[in-house]
C-alpha positions as CSV (number, residue, x, y, z in Angstrom):
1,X,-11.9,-8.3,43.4
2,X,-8.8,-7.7,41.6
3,X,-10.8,-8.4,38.2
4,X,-12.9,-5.8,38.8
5,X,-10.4,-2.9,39.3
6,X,-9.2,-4.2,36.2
7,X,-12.4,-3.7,34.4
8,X,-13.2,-0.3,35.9
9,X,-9.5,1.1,34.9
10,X,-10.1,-0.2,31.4
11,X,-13.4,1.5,31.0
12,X,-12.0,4.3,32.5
13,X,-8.9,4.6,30.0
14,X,-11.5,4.2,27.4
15,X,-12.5,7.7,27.0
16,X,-8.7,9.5,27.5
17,X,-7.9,7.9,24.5
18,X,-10.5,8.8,22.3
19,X,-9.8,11.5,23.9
20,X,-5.8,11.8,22.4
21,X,-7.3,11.4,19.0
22,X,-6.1,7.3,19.2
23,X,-8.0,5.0,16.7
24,X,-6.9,1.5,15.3
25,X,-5.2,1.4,11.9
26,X,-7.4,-0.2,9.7
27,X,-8.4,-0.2,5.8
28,X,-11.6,2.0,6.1
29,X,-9.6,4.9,4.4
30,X,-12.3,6.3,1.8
31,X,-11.1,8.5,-0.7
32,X,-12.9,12.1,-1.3
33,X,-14.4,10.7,-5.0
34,X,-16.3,8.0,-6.1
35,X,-14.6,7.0,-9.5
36,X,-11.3,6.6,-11.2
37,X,-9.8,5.4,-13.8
38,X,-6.4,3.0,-12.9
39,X,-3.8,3.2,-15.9
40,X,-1.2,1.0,-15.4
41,X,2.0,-1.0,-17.3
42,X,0.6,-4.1,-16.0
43,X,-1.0,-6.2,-13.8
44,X,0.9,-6.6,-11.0
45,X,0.5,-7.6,-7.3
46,X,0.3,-4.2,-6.0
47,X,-2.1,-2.8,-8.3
48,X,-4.6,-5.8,-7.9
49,X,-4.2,-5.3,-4.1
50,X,-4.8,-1.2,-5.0
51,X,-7.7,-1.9,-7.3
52,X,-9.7,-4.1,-5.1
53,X,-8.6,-2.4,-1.8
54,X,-10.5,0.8,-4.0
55,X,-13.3,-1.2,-5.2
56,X,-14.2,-2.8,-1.3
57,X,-13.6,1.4,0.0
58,X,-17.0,2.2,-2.8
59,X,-15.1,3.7,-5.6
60,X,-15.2,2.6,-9.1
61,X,-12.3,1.8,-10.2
62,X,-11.9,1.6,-14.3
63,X,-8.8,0.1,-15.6
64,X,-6.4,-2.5,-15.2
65,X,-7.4,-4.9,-12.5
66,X,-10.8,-3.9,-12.5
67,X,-14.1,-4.3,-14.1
68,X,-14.6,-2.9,-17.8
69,X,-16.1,0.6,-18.3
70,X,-20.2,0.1,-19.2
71,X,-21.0,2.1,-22.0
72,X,-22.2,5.6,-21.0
73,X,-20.8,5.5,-17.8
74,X,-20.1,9.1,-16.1
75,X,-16.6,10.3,-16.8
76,X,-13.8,9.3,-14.0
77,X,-13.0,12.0,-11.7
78,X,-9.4,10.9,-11.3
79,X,-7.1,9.3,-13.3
80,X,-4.5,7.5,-11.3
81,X,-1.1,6.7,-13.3
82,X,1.5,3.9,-12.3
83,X,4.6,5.1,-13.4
84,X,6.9,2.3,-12.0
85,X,6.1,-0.7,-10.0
86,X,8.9,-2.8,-9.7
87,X,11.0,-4.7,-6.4
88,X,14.4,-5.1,-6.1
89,X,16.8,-7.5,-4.3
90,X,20.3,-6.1,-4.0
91,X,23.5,-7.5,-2.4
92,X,24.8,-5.9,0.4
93,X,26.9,-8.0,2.3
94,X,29.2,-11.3,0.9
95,X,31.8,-13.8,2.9
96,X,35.6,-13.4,2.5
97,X,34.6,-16.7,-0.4
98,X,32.2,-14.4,-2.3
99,X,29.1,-15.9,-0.9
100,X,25.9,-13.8,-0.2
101,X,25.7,-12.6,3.0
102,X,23.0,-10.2,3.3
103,X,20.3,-8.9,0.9
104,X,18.2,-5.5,0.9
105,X,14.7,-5.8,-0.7
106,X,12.9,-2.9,-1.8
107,X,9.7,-2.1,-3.4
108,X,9.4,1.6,-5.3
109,X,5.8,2.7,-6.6
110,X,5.6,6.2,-8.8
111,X,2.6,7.4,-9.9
112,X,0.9,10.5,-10.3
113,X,-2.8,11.6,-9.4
114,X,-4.9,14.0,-12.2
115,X,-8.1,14.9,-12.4
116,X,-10.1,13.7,-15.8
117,X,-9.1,17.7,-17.3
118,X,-6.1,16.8,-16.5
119,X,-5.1,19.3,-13.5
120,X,-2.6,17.5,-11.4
121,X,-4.0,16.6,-7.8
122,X,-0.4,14.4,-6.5
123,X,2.6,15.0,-8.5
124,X,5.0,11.6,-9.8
125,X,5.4,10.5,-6.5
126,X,7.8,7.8,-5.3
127,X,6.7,5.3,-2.3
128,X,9.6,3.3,-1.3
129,X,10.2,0.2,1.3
130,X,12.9,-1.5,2.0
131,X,14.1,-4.2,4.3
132,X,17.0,-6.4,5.2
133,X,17.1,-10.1,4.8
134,X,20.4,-11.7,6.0
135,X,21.0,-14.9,3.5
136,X,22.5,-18.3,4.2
137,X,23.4,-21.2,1.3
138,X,22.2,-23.9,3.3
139,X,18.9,-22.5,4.2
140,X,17.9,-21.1,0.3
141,X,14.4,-22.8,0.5
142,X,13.1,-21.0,3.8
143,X,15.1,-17.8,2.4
144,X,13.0,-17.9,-0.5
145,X,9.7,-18.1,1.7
146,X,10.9,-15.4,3.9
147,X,11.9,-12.9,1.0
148,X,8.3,-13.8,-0.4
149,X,6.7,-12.6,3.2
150,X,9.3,-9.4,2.9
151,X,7.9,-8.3,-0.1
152,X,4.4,-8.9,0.6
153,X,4.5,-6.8,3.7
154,X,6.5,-3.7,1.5
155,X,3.5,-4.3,-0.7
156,X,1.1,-3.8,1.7
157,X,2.6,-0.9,3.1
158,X,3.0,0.8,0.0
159,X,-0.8,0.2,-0.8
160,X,-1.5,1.5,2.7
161,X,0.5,4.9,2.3
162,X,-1.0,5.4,-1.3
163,X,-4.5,4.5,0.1
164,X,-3.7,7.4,3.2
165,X,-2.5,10.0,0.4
166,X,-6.0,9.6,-2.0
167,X,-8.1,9.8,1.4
168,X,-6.2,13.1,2.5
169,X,-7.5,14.8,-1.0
170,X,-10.2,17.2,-0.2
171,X,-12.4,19.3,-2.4
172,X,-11.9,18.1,-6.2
């Protein structure tokens, strides 16, 4: 019995929070055009994640970390600049001996949005995550392995944010 007042509160709760305008996070963010062109210093981690994330979301995406242009293709309707991509690991915290205490990691993203004329849709924008990774000598190899998992997740979040700011564009 107590299984199904259970079932009939759940299916009850269902509807208040559709309701309250609650929905999953996910990656089905689909931004208001269907092509751009990626310009980019390089070929880093985040803009492979940003291309493909792009490409999976039904936009064509011309440009580093993506297919060639075809000749004859259709202008892009955006051009989307990486001014800075870079991560950081700075010391914040040592021993009385020197030592490394404690670390902050960050990851910093600019870029700017334009349309192909060259009208400016986002501004240079900076996207910045950090975090805090305390350190330990003795422990270097898991430290390394944790700092890896630090910076993918800033990486992610930064793609997520950027992916949130090209869907919010309305009426190019």
């Amino acid at each position: 019995m107590p299984t199904r007042r259970l079932t009939l509160l759940a299916l009850t709760a269902l509807p208040l929070l559709t309701a309250c305008g609650f929905r999953l996070r996910g990656s089905n963010v689909r931004p208001a055009f269907d092509s751009l062109r990626l310009i980019a210093p390089g070929e880093t981690a985040t803009v492979l994640q940003l291309a493909a994330l792009l490409q999976a979301s039904g936009v064509r995406v011309v440009g580093t970390g993506a297919a060639p242009a075809e000749p004859g293709s259709p202008s892009e309707a955006v051009v989307l600049t990486v001014l800075q991509d870079q991560r950081e690991r700075v010391v914040v915290g040592t021993t009385a001996a020197g030592q490394v205490r404690e670390l902050q990691l960050r990851q910093r993203f600019r870029f700017q949005l334009r349309t192909a004329a060259g009208k400016d849709l986002i501004g240079a924008t900076e996207l910045l995550q950090e975090r805090e990774l305390s350190f330990t000598e003795t422990q270097v190899l898991g430290k390394e392995m944790e700092e890896e998992l630090l910076y993918t997740d800033m990486q992610n979040a930064v793609v997520r944010q950027l992916m949130t700011r090209l869907a919010a564009l309305k009426g190019l």
